[in-house]
C-alpha positions, 0 to 999 in steps of 0.5 A: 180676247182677254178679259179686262178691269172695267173702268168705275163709273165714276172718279175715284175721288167721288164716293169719299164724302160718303164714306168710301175712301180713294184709297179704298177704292184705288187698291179695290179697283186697281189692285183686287179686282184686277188681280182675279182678271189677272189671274183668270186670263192666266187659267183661259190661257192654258185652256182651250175649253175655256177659251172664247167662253163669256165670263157667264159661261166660265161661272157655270162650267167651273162651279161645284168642280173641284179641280176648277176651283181656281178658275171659279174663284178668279171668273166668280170675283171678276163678275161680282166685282162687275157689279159691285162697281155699279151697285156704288153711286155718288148719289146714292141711298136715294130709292125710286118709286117703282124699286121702292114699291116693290120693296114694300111689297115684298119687305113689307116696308124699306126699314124691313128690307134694309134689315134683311138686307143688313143681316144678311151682310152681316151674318156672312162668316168670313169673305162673301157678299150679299144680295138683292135679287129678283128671285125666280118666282118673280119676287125680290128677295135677299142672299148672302154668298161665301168667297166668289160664290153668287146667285148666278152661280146659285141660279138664284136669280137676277142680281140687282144689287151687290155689296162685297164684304171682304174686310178689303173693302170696308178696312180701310174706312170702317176698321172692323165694323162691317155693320156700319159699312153695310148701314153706310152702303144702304143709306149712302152709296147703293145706286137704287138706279141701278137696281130699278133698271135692272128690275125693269130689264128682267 
């Protein structure tokens, strides 16, 4: 069965007051993300070991090999889009209790977590994303990644949150100024929900 661009779970219009535009969101969506779907039904398509293979399954056959690249590029991007997509919410910034506790914990503060998180998307050279993960130790931490990279490629973690700093995804809205996307993503638009949830469900 092919993959298929899951739909937003919310309007496209929705997340414009807070800085994230229905024109960004329609050409993120509909265009980008849906061009690595595309594109890695196409590869599925012509080859057998991949076929009836999960999305996860995909990921972890064609990292660190050469002559699937393609096929990594187009399954990674689909994944973290995935993600992306939920890690986005009109009511965002807002950050619970047991998410917010752990932060501390681990951060020493939210200010601290919120910094590490920044540098981290903002040191990312070129195309990638950034990271809150529950690490394997148990502890919540931070990771950049280039391109379609990630942490489940990495086995770096369990992802909680994901913020995609391709310039698709901020140009429109920010111009250049990745920092201020990121600054908008943790204060506005990050679904904490989403995060807290997945936490509760390692």
């Amino acid at each position: 069965m092919p993959f298929e661009l899951p739909s937003l779970p919310y309007s496209t219009t929705a997340l414009a007051a807070r800085g994230m535009s229905q024109e960004t969101l329609e050409l993120h969506h509909g265009k980008h993300h849906q061009a690595y779907i595309t594109a890695l039904n196409g590869f599925v398509a012509k080859d057998a070991g991949l076929q009836g293979k999960a999305l996860e399954e995909i990921i972890l056959l064609a990292r660190d090999r050469a002559d699937m690249a393609p096929v990594f590029n187009n399954a990674g991007q689909h994944w973290n889009h995935i993600i992306f997509w939920q890690s986005l919410s009109p009511a965002g910034g807002v950050i619970p209790d047991r998410l917010g506790a752990r932060l501390v914990e681990d951060f020493g503060s939210i200010d601290g977590f919120k910094e590490t998180f920044k540098q981290a998307a903002v040191s990312q050279f070129g195309s990638g994303w950034a990271w809150l993960v529950l690490k394997p130790d148990g502890r919540l931490g931070v990771s950049k990644s280039p391109n379609a990279a990630n942490p489940l490629s990495a086995e770096d973690g369990r992802v909680l949150l994901g913020l995609d700093v391709w310039e698709h995804s901020y140009y429109l809205d920010f111009r250049n100024r990745r920092p201020d996307y990121v600054t908008n993503f943790l204060d506005t638009l990050a679904n904490y929900d989403f995060a807290e949830a997945e936490l509760n469900a390692a």
